[in-house]
N, C-alpha and C positions, 0 to 999 in steps of 0.2 A: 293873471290870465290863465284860464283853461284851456289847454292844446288838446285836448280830446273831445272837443265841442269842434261844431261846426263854424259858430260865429265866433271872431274872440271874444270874446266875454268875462268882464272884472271879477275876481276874486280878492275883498278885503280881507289880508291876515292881522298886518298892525292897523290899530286904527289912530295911529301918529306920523303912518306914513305920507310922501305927497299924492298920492291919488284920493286919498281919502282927507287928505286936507284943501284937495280941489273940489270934495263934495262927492266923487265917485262914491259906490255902492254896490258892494256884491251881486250880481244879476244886471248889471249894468251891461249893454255892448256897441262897443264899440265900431261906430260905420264910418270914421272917416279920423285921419290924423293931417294938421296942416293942408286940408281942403283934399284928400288925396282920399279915394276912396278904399274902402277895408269890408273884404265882405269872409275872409277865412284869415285863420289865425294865420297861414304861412303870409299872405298879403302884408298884415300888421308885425311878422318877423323881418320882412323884409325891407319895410319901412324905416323899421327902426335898426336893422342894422346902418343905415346911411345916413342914419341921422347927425351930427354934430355938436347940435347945440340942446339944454337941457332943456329948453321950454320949447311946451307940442302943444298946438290947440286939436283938441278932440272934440269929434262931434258923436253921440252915442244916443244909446234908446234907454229910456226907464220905463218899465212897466208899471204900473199902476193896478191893481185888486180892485173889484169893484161885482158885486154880489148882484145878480140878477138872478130873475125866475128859472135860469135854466142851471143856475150854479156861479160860477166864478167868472168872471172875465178879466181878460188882461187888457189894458190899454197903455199902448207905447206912445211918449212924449219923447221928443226929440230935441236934445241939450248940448250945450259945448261947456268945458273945463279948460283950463290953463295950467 
């Protein structure tokens, strides 16, 4: 996770780790952990400071590329991980 971003937002280093074995993806962010919603990185610090147990259901955006007349467009799909 990027802390100098506004949204949190996934940064993959290993790609053997569990975020990325739950299918996360660099550019990926993060809006809600265990139904809770997350809309800045200190929100999603705080979350998980309180957490206990190692399984989070996340719910987050992937954009999508997608080439139009005016250039590029992003479109966000909205997904959960475990």
């Amino acid at each position: 996770i990027f802390p100098h971003t506004y949204a949190p937002q996934i940064g993959i280093i290993d790609p053997n780790s569990a975020a990325a074995e739950a299918g996360l993806v660099t550019g990926d962010i993060i809006t809600s952990i265990d139904g809770e919603p997350v809309r800045l990185v200190e929100e999603l610090e705080r979350l998980d400071a309180v957490r206990t147990d190692a399984l989070v259901r996340l719910t987050y955006l992937r954009a999508t590329p997608t080439s139009g007349p005016m250039g590029t467009y992003l479109f966000y799909e909205s997904r959960h991980a475990q």
